[in-house]
DRENMIMAR-557226 format. One line per field, with one value per residue (C-alpha): residue in three letters; x, y, z. Coordinates in pm, whole numbers. Each point is the difference from the previous one (the first is absolute). Layout:
type = [ALA / ...] $
px = [X / ...] $
py = [Y / ...] $
pz = [Z / ...] $
This chain:
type = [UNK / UNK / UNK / UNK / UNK / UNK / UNK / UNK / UNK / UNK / UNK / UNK / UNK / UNK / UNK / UNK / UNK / UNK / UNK / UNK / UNK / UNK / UNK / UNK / UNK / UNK / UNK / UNK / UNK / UNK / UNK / UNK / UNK / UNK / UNK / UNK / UNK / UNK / UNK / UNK / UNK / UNK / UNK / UNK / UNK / UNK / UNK / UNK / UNK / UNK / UNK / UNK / UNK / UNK / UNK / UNK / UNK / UNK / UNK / UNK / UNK / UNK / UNK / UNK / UNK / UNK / UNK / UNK / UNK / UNK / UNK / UNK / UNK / UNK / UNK / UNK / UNK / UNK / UNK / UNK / UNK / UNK / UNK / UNK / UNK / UNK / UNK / UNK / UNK / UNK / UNK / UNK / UNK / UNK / UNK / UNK / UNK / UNK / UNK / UNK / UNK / UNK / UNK / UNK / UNK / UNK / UNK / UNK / UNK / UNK / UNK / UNK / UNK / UNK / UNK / UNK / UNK / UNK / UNK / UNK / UNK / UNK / UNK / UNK / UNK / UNK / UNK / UNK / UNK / UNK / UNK / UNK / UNK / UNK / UNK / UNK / UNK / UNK / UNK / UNK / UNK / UNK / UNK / UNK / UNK / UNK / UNK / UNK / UNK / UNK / UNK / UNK / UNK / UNK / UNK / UNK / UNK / UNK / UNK / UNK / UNK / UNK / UNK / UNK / UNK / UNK / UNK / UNK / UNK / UNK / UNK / UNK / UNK / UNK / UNK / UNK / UNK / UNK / UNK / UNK / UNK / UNK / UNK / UNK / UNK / UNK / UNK / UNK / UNK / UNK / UNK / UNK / UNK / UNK / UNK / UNK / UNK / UNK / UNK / UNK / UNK / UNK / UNK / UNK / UNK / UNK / UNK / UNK / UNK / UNK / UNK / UNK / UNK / UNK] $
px = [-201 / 324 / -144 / -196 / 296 / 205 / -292 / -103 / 372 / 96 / -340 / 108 / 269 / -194 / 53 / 165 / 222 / 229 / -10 / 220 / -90 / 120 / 155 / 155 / 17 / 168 / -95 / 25 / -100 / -61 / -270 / 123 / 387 / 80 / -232 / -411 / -82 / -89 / 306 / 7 / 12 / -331 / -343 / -192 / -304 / -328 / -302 / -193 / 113 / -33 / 106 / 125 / -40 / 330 / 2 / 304 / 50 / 97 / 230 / 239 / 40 / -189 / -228 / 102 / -74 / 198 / 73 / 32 / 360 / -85 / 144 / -153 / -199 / -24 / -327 / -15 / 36 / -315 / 102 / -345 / -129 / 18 / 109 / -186 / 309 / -19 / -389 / 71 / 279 / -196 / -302 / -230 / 24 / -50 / 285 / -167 / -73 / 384 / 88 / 355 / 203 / 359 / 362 / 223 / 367 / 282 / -156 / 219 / 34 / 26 / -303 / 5 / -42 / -240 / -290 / -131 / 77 / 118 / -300 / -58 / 300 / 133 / 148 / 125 / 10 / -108 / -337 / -13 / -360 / -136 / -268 / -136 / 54 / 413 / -75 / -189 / 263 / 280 / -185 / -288 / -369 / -157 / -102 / -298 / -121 / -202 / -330 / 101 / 202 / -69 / -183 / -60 / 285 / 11 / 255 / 109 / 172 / 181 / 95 / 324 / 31 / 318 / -148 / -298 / -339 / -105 / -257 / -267 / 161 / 292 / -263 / -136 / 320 / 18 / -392 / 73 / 256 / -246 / -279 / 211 / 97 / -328 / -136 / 313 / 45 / -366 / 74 / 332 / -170 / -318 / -188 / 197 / 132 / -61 / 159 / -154 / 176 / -240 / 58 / -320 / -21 / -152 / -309 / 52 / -190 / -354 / -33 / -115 / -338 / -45 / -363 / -218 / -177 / -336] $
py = [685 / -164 / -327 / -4 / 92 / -274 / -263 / 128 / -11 / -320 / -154 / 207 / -236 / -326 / 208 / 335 / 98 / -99 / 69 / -16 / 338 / -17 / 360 / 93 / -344 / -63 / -259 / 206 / -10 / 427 / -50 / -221 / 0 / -117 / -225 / -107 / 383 / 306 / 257 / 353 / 101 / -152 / 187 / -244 / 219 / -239 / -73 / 26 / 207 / -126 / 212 / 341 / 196 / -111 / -364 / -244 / -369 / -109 / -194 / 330 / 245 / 377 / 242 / 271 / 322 / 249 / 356 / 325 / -115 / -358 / -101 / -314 / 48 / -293 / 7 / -76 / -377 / -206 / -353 / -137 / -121 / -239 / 181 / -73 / -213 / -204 / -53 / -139 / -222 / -104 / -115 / 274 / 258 / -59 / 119 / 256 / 183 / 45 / 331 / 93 / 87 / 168 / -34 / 266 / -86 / 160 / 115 / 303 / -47 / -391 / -218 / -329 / -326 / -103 / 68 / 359 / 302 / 321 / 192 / 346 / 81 / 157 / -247 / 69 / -222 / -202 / -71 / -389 / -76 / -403 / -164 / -330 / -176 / 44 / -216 / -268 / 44 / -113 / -203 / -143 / 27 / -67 / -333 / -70 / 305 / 239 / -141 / -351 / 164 / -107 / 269 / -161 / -49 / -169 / 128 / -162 / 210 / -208 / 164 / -107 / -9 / -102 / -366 / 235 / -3 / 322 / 162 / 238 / 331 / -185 / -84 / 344 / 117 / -256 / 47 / 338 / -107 / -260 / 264 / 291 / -281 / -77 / 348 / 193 / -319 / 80 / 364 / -43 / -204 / 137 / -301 / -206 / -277 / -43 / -139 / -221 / -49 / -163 / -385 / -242 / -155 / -377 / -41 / -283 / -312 / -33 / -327 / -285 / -124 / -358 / -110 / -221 / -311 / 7] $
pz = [1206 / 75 / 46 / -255 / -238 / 111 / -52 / -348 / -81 / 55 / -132 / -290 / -53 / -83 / -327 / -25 / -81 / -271 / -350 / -324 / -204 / -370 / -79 / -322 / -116 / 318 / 324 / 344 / 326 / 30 / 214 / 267 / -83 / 383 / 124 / -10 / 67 / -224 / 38 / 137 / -377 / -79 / -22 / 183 / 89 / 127 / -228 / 300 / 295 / 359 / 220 / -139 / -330 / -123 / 90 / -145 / -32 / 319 / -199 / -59 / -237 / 11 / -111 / -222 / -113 / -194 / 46 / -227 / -87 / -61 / 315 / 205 / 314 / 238 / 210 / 379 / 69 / -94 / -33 / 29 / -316 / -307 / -337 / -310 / -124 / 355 / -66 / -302 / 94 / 266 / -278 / 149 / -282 / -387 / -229 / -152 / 374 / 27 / -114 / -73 / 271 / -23 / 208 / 80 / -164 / 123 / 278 / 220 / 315 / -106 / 60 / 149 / -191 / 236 / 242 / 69 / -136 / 248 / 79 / -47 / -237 / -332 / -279 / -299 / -327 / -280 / -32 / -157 / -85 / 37 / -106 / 58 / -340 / 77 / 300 / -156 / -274 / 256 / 236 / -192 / 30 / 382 / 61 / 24 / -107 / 165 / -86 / 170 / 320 / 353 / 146 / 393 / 201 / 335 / 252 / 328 / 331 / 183 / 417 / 102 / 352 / 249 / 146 / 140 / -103 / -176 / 229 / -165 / 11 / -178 / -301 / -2 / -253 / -246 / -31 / -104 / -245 / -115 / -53 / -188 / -238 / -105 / -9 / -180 / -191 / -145 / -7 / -211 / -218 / -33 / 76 / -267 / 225 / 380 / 278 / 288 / 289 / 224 / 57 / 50 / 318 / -53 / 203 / 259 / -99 / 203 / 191 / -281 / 55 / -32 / -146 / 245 / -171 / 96] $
């Protein structure tokens, strides 16, 4: 799961994430207010899970629910998965598929303005609900659009070695990393987009046959 966390992440960032969100008449950066990740604050529950009931973007941010007393309720960690805003900055979800979402303002204890959010704890604070037409309204429509996204991507793993050359057992674990990408990729995507890894090997030229004149 680690692994393929790390390799969804940072293939995450040929796009996410980054966005201007117009509240109140106002241009701010409440989603990502550090750096290209969700913060802790963020609801950032996946539209498809991959490995657990509560999956996240691996990007950051959490999943919450709310108790009795309208606390917030962080779920165990389950960074494995593409929110609905992701998918559709990524041009593999339509506008219309991205529900509204919410942050938690003035969060107590104080949440992060970037990556995960503490697992398995009690916040209290403002609910601020988002929707996707205040992030087209501060960072424009997606380009090209959903209907004219790339939706095959090819991905090369490249085995550094120390002037040695890599023997098999050294191939075996970026295989494995080459594999999960490809398979959670489809899973967090639900069969939107796919990755290939593999790289064709040329087929060596046959020996060239010269005709014989009769």
């Amino acid at each position: 799961r680690g692994a393929s966390h790390v390799v969804l992440h940072e293939f995450g960032h040929r796009w996410l994430l980054f966005v201007t969100l117009s509240e109140n008449g106002q241009m701010t950066q409440s989603l990502n207010p550090v750096s290209a990740h969700p913060a802790q604050y963020v609801d950032t529950r996946a539209a498809f899970n991959v490995y657990t009931d509560s999956d996240t973007s691996v990007m950051g941010g959490g999943y919450f629910t709310t108790d009795p007393d309208g606390a917030f309720l962080s779920a165990p960690y389950g960074a494995y998965g593409y929110s609905w805003l992701d998918l559709y900055l990524m041009g593999l979800a339509e506008p219309s598929e991205v529900q509204p979402w919410f942050y938690i303002s003035a969060s107590s204890p104080e949440l992060a303005g970037e990556y995960y959010a503490p697992p398995n704890q009690r916040f209290t604070g403002i609910r601020k609900d988002v929707s996707l037409d205040q992030v087209i309204d501060g960072t424009g429509l997606r380009i090209p659009s959903h209907r004219d996204a790339q939706r095959q991507f090819r991905v090369a793993f490249v085995l550094v070695t120390a002037g040695e050359t890599a023997s098999a057992s050294d191939l075996e674990q970026p295989a494995l990393y080459r594999s999960l990408m490809e398979q959670d990729f489809r899973k967090a995507t639900d069969g939107r987009g796919a990755v290939s890894t593999t790289i064709d090997t040329p087929q060596p030229a046959g020996p060239r046959r010269r005709a014989i004149g009769r």
